[in-house]
PQR file with spaces between the fields and no chain letter, atoms N, CA, C, O and H, PARSE charges and radii, in Angstrom:
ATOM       1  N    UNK     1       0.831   -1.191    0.000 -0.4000 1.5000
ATOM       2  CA   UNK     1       0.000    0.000    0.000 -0.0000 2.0000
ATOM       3  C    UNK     1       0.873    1.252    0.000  0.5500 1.7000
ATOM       4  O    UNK     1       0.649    2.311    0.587 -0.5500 1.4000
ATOM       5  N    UNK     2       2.022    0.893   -0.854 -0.4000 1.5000
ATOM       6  CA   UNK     2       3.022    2.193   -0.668 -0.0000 2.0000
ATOM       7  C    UNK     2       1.850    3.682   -1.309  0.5500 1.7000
ATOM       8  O    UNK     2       0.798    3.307   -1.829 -0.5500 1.4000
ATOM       9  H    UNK     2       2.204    0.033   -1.331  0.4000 1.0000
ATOM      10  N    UNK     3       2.004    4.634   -1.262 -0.4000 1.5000
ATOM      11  CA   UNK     3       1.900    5.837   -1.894 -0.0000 2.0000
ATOM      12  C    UNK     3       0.476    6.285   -1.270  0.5500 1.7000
ATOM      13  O    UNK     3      -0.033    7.395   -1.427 -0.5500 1.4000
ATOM      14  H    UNK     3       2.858    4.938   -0.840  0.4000 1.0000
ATOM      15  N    UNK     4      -0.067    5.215   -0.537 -0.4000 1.5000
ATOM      16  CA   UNK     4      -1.395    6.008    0.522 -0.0000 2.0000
ATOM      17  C    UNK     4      -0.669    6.730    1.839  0.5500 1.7000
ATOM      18  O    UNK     4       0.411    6.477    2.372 -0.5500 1.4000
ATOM      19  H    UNK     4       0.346    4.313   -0.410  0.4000 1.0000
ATOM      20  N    UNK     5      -1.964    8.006    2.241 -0.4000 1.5000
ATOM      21  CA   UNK     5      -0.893    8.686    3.451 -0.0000 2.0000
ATOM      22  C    UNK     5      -1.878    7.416    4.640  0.5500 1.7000
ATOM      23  O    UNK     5      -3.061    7.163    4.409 -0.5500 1.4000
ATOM      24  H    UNK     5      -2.842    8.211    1.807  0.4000 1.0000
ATOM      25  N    UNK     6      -1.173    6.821    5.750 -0.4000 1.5000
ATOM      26  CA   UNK     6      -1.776    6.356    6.752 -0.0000 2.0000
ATOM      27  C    UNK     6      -2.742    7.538    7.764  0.5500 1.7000
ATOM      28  O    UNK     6      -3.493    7.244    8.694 -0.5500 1.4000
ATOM      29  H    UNK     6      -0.212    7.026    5.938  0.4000 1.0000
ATOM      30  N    UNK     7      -2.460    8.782    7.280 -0.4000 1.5000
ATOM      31  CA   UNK     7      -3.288    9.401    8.759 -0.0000 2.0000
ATOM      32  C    UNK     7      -4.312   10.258    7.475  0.5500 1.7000
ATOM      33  O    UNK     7      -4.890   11.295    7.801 -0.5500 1.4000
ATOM      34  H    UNK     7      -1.850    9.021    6.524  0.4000 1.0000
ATOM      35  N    UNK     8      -4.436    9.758    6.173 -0.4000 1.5000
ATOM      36  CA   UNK     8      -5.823   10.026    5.361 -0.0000 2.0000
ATOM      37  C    UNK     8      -6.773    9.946    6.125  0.5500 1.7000
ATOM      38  O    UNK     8      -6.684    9.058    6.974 -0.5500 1.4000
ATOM      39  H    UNK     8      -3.967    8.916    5.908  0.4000 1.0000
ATOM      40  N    UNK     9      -7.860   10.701    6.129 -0.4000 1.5000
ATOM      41  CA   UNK     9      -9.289   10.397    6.570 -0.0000 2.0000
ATOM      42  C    UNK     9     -10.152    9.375    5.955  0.5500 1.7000
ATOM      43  O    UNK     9     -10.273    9.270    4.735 -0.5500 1.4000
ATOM      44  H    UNK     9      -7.932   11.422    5.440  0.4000 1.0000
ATOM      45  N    UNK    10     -10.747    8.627    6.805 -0.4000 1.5000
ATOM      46  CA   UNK    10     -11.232    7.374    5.893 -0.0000 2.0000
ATOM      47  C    UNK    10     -12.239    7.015    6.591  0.5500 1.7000
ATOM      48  O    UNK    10     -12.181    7.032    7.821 -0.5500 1.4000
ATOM      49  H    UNK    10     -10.648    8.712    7.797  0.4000 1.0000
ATOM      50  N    UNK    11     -13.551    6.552    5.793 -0.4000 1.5000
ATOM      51  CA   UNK    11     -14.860    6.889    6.573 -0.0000 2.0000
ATOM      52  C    UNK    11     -15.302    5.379    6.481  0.5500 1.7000
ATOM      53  O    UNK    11     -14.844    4.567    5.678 -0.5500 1.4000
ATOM      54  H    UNK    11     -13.599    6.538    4.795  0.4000 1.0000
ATOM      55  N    UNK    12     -16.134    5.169    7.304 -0.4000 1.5000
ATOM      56  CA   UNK    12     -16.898    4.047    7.587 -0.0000 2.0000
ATOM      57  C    UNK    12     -16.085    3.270    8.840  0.5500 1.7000
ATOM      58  O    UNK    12     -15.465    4.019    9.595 -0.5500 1.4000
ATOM      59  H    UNK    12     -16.505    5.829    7.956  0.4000 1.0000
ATOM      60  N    UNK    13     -16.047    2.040    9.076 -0.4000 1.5000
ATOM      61  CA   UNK    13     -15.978    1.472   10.438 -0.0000 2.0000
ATOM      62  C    UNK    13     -14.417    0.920   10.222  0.5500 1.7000
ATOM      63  O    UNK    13     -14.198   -0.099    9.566 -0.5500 1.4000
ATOM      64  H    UNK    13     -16.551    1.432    8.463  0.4000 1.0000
ATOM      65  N    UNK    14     -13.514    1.590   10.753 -0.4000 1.5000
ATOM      66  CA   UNK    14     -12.224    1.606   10.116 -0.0000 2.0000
ATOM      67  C    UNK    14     -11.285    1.566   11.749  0.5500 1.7000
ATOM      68  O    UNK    14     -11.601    2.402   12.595 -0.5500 1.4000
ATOM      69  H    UNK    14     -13.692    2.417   11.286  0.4000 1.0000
ATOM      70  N    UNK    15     -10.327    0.701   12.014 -0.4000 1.5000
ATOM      71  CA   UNK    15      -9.855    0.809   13.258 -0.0000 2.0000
ATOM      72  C    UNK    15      -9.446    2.545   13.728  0.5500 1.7000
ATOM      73  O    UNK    15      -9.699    2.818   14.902 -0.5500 1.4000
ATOM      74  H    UNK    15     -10.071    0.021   11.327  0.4000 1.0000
ATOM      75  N    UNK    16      -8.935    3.501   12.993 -0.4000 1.5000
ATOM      76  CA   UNK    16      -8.814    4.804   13.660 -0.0000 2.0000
ATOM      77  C    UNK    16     -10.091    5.065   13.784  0.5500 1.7000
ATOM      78  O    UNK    16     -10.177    5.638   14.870 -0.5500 1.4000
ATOM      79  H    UNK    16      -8.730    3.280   12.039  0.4000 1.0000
ATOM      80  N    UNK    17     -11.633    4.949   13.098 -0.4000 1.5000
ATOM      81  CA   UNK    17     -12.795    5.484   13.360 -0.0000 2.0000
ATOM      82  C    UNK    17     -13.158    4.762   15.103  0.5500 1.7000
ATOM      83  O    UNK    17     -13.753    5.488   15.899 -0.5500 1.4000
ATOM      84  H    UNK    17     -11.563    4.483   12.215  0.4000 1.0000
ATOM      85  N    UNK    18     -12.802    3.554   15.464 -0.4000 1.5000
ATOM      86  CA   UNK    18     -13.258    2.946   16.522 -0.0000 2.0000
ATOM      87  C    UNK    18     -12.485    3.345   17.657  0.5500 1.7000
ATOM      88  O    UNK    18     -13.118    3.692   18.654 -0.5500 1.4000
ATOM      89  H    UNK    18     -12.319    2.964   14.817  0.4000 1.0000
ATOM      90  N    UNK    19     -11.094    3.363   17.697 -0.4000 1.5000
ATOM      91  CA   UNK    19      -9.821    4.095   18.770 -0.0000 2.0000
ATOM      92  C    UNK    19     -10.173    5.507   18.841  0.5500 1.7000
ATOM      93  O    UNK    19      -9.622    6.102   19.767 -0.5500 1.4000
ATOM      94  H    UNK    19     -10.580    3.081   16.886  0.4000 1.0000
ATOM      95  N    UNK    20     -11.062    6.297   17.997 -0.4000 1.5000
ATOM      96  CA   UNK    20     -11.822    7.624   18.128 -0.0000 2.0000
ATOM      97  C    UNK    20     -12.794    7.686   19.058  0.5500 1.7000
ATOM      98  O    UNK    20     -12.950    8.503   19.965 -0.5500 1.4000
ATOM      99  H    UNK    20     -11.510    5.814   17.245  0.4000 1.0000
ATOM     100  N    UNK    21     -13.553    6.572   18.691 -0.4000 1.5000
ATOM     101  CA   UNK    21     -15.369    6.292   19.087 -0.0000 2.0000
ATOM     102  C    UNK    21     -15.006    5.985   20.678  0.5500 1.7000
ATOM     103  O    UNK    21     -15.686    6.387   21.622 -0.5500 1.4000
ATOM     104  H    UNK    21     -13.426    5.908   17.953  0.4000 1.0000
ATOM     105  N    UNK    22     -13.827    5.209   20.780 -0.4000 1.5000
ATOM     106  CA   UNK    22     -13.512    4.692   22.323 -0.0000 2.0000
ATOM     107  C    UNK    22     -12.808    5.528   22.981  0.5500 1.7000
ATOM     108  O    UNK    22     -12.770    5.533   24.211 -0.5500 1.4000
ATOM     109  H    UNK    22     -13.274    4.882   20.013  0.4000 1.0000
ATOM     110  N    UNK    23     -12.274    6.201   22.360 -0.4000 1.5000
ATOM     111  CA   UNK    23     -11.688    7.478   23.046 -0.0000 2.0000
ATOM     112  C    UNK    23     -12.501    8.529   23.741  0.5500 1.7000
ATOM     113  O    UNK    23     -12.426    8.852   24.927 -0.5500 1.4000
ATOM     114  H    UNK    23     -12.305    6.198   21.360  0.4000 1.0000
ATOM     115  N    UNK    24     -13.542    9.161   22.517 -0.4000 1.5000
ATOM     116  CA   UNK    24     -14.263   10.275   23.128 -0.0000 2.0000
ATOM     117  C    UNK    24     -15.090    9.201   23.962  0.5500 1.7000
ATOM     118  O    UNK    24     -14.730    9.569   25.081 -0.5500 1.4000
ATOM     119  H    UNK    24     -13.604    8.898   21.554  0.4000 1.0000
ATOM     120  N    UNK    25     -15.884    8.210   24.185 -0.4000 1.5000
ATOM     121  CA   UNK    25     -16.461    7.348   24.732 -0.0000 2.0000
ATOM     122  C    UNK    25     -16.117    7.454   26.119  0.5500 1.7000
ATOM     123  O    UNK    25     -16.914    7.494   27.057 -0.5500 1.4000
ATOM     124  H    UNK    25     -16.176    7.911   23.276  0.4000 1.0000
ATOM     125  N    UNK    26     -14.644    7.503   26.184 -0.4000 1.5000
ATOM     126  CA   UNK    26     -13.890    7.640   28.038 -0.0000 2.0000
ATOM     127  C    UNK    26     -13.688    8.690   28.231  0.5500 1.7000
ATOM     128  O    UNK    26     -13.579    8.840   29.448 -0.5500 1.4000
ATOM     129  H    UNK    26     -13.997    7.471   25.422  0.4000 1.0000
ATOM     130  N    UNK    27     -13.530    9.795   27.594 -0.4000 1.5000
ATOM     131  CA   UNK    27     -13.434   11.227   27.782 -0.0000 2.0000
ATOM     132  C    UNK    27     -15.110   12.012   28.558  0.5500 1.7000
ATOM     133  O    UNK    27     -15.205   12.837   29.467 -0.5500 1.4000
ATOM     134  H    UNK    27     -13.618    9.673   26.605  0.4000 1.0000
ATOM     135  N    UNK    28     -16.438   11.188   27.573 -0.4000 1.5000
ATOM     136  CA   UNK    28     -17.315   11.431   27.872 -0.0000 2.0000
ATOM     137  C    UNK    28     -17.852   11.186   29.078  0.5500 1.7000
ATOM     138  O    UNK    28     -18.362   12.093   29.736 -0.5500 1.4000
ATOM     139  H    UNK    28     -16.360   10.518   26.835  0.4000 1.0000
ATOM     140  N    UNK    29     -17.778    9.565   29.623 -0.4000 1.5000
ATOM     141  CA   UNK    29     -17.627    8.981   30.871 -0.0000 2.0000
ATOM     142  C    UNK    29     -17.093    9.732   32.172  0.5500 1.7000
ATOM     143  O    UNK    29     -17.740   10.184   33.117 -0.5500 1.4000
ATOM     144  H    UNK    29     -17.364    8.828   29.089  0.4000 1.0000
ATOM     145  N    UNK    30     -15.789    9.732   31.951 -0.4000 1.5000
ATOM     146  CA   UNK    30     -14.989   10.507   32.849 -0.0000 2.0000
ATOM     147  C    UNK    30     -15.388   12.114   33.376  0.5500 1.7000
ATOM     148  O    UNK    30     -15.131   12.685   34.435 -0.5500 1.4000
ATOM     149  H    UNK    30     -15.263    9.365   31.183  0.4000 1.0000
ATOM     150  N    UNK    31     -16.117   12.560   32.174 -0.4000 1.5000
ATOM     151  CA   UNK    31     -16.858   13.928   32.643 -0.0000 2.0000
ATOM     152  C    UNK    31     -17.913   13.770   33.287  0.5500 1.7000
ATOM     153  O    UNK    31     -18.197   14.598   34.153 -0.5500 1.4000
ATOM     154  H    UNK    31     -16.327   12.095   31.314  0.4000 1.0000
ATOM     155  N    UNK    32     -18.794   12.627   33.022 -0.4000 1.5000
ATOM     156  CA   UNK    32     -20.237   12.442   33.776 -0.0000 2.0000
ATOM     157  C    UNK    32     -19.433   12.173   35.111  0.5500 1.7000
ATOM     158  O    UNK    32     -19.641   13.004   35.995 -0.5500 1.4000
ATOM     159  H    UNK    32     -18.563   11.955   32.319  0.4000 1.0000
ATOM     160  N    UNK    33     -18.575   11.179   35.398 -0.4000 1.5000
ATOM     161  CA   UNK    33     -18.348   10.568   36.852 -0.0000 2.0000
ATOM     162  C    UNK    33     -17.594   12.197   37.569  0.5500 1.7000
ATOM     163  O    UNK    33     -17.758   12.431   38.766 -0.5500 1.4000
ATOM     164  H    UNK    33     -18.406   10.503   34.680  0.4000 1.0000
ATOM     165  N    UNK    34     -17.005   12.936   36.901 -0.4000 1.5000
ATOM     166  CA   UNK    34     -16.514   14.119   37.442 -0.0000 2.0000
ATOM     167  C    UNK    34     -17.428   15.109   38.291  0.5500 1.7000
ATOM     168  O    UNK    34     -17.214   15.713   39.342 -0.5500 1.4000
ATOM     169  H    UNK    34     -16.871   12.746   35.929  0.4000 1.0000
ATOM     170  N    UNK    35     -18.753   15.035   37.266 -0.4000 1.5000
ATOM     171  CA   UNK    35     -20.199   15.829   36.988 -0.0000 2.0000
ATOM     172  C    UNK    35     -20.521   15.856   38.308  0.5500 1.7000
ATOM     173  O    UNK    35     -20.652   16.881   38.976 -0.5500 1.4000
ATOM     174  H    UNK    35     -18.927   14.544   36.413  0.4000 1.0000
ATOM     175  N    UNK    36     -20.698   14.318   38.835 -0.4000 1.5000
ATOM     176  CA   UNK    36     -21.375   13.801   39.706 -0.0000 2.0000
ATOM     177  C    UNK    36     -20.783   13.618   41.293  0.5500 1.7000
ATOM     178  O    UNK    36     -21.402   13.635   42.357 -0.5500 1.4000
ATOM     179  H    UNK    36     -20.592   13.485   38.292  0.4000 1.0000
ATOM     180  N    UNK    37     -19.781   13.493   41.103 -0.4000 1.5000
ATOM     181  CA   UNK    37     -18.741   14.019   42.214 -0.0000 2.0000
ATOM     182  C    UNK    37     -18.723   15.172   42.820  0.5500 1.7000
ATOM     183  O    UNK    37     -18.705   15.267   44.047 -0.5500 1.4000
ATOM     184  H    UNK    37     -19.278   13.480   40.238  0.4000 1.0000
ATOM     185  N    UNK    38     -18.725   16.220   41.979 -0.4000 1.5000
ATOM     186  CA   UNK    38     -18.629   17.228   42.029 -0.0000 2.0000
ATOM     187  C    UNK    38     -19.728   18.102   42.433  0.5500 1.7000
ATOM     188  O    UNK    38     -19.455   19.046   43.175 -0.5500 1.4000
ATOM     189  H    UNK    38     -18.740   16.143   40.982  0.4000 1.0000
ATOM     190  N    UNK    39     -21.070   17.899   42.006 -0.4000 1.5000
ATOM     191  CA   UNK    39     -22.115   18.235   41.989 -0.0000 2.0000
ATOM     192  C    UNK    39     -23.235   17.743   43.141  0.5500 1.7000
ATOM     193  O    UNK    39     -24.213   18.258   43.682 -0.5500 1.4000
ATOM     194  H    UNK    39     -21.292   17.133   41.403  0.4000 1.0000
ATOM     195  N    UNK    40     -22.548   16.475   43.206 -0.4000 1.5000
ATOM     196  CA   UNK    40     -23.345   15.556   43.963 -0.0000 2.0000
ATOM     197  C    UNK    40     -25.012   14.853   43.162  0.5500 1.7000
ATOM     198  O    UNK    40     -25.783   14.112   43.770 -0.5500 1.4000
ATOM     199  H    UNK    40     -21.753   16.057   42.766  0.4000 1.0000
ATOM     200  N    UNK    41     -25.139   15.163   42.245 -0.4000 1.5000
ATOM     201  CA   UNK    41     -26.024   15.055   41.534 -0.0000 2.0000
ATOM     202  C    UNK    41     -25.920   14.087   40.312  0.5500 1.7000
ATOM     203  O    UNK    41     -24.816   13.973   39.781 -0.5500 1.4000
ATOM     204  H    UNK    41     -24.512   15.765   41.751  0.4000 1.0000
ATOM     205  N    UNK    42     -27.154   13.267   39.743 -0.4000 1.5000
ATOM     206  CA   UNK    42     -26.605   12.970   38.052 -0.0000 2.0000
ATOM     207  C    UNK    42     -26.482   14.146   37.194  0.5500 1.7000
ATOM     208  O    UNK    42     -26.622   15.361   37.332 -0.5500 1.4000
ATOM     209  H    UNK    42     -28.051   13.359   40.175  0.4000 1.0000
ATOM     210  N    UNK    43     -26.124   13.226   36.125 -0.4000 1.5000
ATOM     211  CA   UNK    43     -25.864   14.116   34.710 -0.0000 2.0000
ATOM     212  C    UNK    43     -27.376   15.121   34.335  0.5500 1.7000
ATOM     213  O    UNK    43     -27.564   16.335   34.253 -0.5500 1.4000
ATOM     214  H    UNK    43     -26.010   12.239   36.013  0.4000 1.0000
ATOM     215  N    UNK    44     -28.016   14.251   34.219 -0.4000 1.5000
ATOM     216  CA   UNK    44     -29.474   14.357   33.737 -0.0000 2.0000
ATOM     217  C    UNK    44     -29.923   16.134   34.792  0.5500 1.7000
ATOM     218  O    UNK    44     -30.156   17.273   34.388 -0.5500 1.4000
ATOM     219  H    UNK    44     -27.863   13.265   34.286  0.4000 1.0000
ATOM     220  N    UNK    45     -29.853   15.472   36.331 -0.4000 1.5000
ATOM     221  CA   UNK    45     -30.532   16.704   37.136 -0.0000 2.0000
ATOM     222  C    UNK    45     -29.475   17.937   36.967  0.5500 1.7000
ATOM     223  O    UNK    45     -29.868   19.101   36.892 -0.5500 1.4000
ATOM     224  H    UNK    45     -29.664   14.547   36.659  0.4000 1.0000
ATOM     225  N    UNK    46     -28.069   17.565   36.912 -0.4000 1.5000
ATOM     226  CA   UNK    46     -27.292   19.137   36.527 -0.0000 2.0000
ATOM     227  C    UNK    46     -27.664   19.759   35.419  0.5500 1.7000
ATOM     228  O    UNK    46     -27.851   20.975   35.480 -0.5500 1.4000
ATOM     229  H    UNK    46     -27.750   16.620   36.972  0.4000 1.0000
ATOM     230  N    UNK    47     -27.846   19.068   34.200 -0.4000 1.5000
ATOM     231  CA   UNK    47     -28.188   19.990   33.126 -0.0000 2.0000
ATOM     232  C    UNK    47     -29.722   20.285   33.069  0.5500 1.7000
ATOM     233  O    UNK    47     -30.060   20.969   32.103 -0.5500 1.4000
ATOM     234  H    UNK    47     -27.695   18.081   34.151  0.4000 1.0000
ATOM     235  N    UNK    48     -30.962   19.799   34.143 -0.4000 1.5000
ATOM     236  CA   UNK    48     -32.260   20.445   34.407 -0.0000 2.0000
ATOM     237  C    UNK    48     -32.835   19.555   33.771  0.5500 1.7000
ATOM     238  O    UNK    48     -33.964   19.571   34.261 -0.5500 1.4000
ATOM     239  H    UNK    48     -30.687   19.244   34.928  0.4000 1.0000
ATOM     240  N    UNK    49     -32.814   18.589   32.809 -0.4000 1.5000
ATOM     241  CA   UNK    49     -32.960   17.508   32.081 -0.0000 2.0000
ATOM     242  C    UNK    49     -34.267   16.683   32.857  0.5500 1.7000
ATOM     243  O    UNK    49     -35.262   16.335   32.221 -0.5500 1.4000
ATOM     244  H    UNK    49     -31.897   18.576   32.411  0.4000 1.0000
ATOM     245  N    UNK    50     -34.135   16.482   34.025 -0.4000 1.5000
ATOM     246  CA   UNK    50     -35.520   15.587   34.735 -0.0000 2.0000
ATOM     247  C    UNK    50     -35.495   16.287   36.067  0.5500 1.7000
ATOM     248  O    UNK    50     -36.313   15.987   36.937 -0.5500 1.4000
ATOM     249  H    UNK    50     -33.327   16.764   34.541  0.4000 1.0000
């Protein structure tokens, strides 16, 4: 596969699309458990949600 760039953008279900998906996935996590610590509250009642 000489002459492709490896960090091309490339769409559909592609191992960098999934190491993305799992990434923001723990980034997202880690803010709710922060949220909630912090707040003492869920996600849902800090943002007025329920």
């Amino acid at each position: 596969m000489q002459g492709q760039n490896p960090n091309e953008a490339k769409f559909g279900f592609t191992p960098q699309a999934e190491n993305l998906n799992g990434r923001l996935a723990m980034i997202g996590f880690a803010a709710a458990l922060i949220i909630e610590l912090v707040s003492g509250q869920g996600v849902l009642h800090f943002w007025g949600l329920m």
